[in-house]
C-alpha positions as CSV (number, residue, x, y, z in Angstrom):
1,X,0.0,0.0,0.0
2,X,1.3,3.4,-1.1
3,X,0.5,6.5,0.7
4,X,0.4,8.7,-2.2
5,X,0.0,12.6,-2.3
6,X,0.9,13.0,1.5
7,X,3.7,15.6,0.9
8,X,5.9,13.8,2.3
9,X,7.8,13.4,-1.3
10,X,7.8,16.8,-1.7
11,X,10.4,17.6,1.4
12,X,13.8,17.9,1.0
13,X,15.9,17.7,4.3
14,X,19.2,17.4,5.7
15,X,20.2,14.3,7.2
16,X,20.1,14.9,11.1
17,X,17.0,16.7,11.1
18,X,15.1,13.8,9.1
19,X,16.5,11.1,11.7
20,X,15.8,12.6,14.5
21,X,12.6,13.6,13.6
22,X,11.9,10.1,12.5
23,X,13.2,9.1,16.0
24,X,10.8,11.2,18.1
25,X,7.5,9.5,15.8
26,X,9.1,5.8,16.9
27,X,10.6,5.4,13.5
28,X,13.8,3.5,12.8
29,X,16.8,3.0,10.7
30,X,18.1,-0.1,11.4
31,X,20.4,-1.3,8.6
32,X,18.1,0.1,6.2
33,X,20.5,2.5,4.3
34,X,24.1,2.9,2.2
35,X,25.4,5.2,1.4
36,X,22.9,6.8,-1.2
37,X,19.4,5.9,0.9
38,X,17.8,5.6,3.6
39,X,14.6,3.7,4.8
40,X,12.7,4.4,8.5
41,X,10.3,1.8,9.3
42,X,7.2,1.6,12.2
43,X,6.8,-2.1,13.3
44,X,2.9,-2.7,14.0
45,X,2.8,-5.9,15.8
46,X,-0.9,-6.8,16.1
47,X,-3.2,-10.4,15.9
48,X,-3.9,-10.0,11.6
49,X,0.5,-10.2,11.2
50,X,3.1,-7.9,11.5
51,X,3.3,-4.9,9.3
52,X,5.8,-2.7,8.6
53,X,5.5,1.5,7.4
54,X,8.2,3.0,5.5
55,X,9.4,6.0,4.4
56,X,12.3,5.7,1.7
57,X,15.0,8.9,1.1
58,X,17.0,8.9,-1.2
59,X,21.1,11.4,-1.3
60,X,20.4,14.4,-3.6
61,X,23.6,15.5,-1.9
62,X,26.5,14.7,0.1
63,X,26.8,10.7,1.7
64,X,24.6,9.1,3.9
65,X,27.3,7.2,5.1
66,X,29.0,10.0,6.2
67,X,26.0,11.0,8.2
68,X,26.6,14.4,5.8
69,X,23.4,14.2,2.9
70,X,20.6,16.4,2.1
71,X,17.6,13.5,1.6
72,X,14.9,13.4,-0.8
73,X,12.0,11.7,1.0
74,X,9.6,9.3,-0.8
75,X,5.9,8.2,-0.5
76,X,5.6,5.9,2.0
77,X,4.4,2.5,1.9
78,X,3.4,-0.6,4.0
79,X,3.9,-3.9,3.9
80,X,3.0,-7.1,5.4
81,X,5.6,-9.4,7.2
82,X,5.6,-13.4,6.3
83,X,8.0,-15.3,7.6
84,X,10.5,-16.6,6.7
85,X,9.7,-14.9,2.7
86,X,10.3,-11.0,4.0
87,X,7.6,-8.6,3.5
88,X,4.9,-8.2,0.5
89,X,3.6,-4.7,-0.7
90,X,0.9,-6.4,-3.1
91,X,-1.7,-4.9,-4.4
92,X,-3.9,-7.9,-2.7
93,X,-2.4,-7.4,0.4
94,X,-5.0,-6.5,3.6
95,X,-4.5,-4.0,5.8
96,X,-6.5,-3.9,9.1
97,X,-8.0,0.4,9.1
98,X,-6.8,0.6,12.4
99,X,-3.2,0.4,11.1
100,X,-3.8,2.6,8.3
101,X,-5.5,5.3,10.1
102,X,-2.9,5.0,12.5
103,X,-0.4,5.3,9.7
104,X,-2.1,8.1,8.1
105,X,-2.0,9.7,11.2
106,X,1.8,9.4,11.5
107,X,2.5,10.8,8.4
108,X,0.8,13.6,8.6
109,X,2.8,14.4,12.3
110,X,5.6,13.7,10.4
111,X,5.3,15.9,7.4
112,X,4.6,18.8,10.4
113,X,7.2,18.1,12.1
114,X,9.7,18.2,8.7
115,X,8.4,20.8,7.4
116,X,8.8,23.5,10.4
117,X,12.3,22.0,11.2
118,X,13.7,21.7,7.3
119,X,15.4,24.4,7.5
């Protein structure tokens, strides 16, 4: 599931301020990156599975290795976890609307919170 048209892909923001913004909402990095992008995922552990939300970024500048870029951020997405195959984005996938509205809810804190601090 794509989040699509949340604004979130329309910010542009230096490397600290997107992780520790991502931080404060729960959000983590993990070994989700090299040194061109960067992934932060919420873990929703509930009865239906475990689901993941992302939100992808990609170096416009500098190197995310050296903890030194300027990030473009993308649209988020979820997925569900099946072990041990990894984690399915299909389009056939279900989503309990508790999750999503949860998620939806996130983002939008989010995109707040990057776009007073962007700067």
């Amino acid at each position: 599931m794509i989040f699509e048209k949340s604004g979130i892909e329309l910010l542009v923001v230096p490397q600290a301020v997107l992780h520790n913004t991502m931080n404060k909402h729960g959000l983590v990095l993990g070994g989700h990156w090299d040194y061109e992008r960067m992934t932060f995922d919420f873990k929703y552990e509930v009865p239906e599975g475990i689901y993941y939300l992302r939100f992808p970024a990609y170096s416009i500048e500098g190197d995310v290795g050296a903890r030194a870029a300027t990030l473009q951020l993308m649209e988020p997405y979820m997925g569900k976890h099946y072990y041990p195959t990894g984690i399915e984005y299909g389009e056939d996938e279900h989503f309990p609307d508790r999750i999503v509205d949860h998620a939806v809810q996130k983002i939008r804190d989010i995109h707040a919170d990057l776009s007073t601090l962007r700067v």
